[in-house]
N, C-alpha and C positions, 0 to 999 in steps of 0.2 A: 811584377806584372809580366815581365819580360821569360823568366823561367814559369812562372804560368801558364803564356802560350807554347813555348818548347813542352810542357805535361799535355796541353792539348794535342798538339800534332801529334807528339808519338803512340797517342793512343791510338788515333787517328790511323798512324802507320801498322798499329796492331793490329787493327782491326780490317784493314785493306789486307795483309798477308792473310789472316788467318780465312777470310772469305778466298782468294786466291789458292790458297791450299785444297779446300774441299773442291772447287774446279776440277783442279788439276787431281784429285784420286777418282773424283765421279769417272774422269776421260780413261783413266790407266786401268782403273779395277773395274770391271764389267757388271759386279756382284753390286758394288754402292751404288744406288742410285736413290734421289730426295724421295721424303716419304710423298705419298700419292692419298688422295683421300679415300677412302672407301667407302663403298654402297652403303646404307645403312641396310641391316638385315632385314626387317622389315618392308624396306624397298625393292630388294633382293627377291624378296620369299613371292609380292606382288609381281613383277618382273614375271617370275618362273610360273605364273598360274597360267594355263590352257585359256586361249579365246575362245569365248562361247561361241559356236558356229548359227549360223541364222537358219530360220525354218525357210524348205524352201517349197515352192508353190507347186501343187501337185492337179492332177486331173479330180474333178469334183469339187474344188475347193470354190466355197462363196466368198466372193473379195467385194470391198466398197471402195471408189477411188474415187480422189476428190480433188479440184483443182484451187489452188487460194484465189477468190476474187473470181472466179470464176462456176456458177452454179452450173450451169447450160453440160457444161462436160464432169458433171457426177455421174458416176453410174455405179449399181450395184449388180452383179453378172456370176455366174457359174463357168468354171473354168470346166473347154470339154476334155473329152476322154483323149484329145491328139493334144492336150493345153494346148488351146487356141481361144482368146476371149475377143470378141468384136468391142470395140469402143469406135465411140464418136471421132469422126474426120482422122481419124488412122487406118480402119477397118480390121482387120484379124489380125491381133499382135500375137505371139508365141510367149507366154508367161510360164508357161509349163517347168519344171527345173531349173526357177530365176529362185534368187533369196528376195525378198520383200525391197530389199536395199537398191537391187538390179532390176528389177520390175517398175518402180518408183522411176529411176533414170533412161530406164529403155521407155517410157510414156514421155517424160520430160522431154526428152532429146525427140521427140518425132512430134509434138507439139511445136517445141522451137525451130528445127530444120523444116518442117515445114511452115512454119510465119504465121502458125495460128495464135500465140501466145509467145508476148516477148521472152519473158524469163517467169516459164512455169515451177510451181511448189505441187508436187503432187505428193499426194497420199496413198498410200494404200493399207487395206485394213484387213487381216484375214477374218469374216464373219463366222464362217464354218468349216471346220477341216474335214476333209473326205478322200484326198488325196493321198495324204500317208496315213496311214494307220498297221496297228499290229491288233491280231489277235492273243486274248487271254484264254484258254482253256483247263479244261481238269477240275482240280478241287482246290478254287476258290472260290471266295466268299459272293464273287458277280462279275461270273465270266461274261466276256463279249468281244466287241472290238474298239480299240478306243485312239482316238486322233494321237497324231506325233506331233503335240504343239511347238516345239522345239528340237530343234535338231540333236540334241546332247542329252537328253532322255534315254536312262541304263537301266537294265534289269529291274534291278530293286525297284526304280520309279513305277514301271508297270505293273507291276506285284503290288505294291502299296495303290497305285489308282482304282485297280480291280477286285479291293479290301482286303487286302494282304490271304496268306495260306487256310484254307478251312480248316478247321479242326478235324476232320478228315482227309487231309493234307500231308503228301509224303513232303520230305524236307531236300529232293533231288528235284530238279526243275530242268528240262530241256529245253533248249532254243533252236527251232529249226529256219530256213530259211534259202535266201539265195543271195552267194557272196563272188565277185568276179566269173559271173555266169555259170556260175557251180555251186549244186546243191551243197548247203550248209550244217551242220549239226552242233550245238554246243550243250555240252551237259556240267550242273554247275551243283556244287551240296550248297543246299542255299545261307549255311551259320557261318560254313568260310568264308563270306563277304564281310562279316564282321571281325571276323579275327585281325590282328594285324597284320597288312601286307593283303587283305582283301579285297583293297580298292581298283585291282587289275585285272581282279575277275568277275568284277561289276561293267557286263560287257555293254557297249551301247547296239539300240537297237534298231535294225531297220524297218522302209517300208514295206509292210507284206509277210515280215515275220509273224512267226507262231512262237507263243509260249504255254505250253504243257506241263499244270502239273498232276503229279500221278496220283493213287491214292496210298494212303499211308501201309507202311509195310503190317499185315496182323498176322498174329499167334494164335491157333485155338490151342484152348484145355478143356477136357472131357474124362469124363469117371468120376473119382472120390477126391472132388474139390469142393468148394464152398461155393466157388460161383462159377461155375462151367461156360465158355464161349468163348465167343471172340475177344482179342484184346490187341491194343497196339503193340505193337514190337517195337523198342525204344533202343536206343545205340547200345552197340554190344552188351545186347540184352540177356543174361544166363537163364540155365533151366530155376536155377533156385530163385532168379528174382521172379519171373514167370508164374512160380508155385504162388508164391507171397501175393501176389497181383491178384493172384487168384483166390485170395482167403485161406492159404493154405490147404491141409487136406482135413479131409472127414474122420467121426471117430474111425470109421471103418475104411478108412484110407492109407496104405503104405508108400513108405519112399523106395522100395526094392523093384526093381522091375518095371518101371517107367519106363515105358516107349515112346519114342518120337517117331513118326512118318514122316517124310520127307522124299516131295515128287523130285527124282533127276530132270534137271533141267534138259540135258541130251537126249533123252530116250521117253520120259516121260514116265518110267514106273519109280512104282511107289517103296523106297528102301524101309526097314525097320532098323530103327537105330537104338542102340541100350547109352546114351549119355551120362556123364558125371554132371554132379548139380554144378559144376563151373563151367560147365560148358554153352556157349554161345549156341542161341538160335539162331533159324533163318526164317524170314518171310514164306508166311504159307506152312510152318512147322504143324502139326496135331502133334499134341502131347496128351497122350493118356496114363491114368494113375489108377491101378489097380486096387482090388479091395483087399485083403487081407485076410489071410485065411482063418487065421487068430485072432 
């Protein structure tokens, strides 16, 4: 029994040195230090996502505010063009460039400071937006103007509310506007937003912005083709896919001596150009195909 407990304590004693040891390296070596838990990735990846920013209340905007337990102070109002909304026993609050959140408390608190309600719950409900909005224009599917129900609404969201690109639809989109009291310009090729690493040129958009799109780049062909006219001009589109677009040529149709015209954009005259069939078109190109002497 006796050397039983002497096995007990010395372990006892091992195991007090060997915790005492890692003390004393953690203190000496800078480097060791106990493992720490780490974030789960997942909680991590949650962590690093953007707050969505709240819509904020604009001139035009129809709001419904309502008090819990309290009817007498509902009101439903048009916010004016200086945001200024009259409500009952405060008179003309300033809502104009509040978020929903701040509007809510700036009622709250001038209820309670003033002693009309001990501890109010207010509501607010945006009914109609009219205060921010952007314009859609060009060739979409149903241009107009259309609310910024949310503050964090980008590009693409706009493009897609106003039926996304018409099929006479160029695939470059400009966004004009005013940014730091200075006109804005942003011009965007709409497929790179998809690509990877796109997601930075999916701009967000403001109140008052314009979005513009153009109509698609076209090509004529004319003379001894099959189907002569106009055609889209597709990404680095050549004279020989252009032919093919076009049905090819007629019996009485040659490939020698095809000309392209093409207006200078500086000066405005009309160049003749003699192209290889791998050569790239531009926008607004005439390509004519002669007939064949033979």
């Amino acid at each position: 029994m006796r050397a039983g407990r002497i096995g007990k304590i010395g372990l006892q004693a091992q195991r007090l040195i060997a915790v005492l040891i890692t003390v004393l390296m953690a203190a000496l070596l800078p480097g060791v230090a106990p493992a720490r838990a780490q974030t789960p990735p997942a909680q991590a990846a949650a962590a690093a996502q953007p707050v969505p920013r709240e819509y904020r209340l604009g001139a035009g905007d129809v709001v419904r505010i309502s008090v819990f337990q309290n009817p007498d102070l509902a009101l439903d109002g048009r916010i004016s063009d200086t945001g200024l909304l009259s409500y009952p026993l405060l008179g003309q609050i300033h809502l104009g460039g509040l978020s929903v959140t701040q509007a809510e408390k700036l009622i709250g608190d001038g209820l309670r400071e003033g002693k009309f309600v001990k501890q109010p719950q207010v509501t607010l409900v945006v009914m109609q937006v009219r205060g921010n909005q952007v314009s859609v224009l060009g060739q979409v599917n149903r241009p107009g103007r259309y609310p910024l129900e949310t503050a964090d609404l980008r590009l693409s969201d706009l493009i897609a509310t106003a039926g996304g690109i018409a099929p006479t639809g160029s695939d470059i989109v400009v966004v004009t506007g005013v940014r730091a009291g200075k006109a804005f310009r942003y011009q965007v090729d709409l497929p790179t937003l998809f690509a990877p690493g796109g997601r930075d040129k999916d701009m967000l958009v403001q109140n008052d912005d314009s979005i513009w799109v153009d109509r698609q780049p076209l090509v004529y062909i004319y003379g001894e083709v099959q189907r002569p006219g106009a055609m889209r001009l597709e990404r680095e589109m050549t004279l020989l896919q252009v032919l093919a677009a076009g049905g090819g040529l007629t019996l009485r149709g040659t490939d020698k001596g095809i000309a392209v015209h093409r207006r200078d954009p500086a000066t405005g005259r009309i160049d003749i150009i003699r192209p290889a069939m791998t050569d790239k078109l531009q926008d607004g190109d005439v390509v004519y195909v002669r007939e064949s002497l033979f």
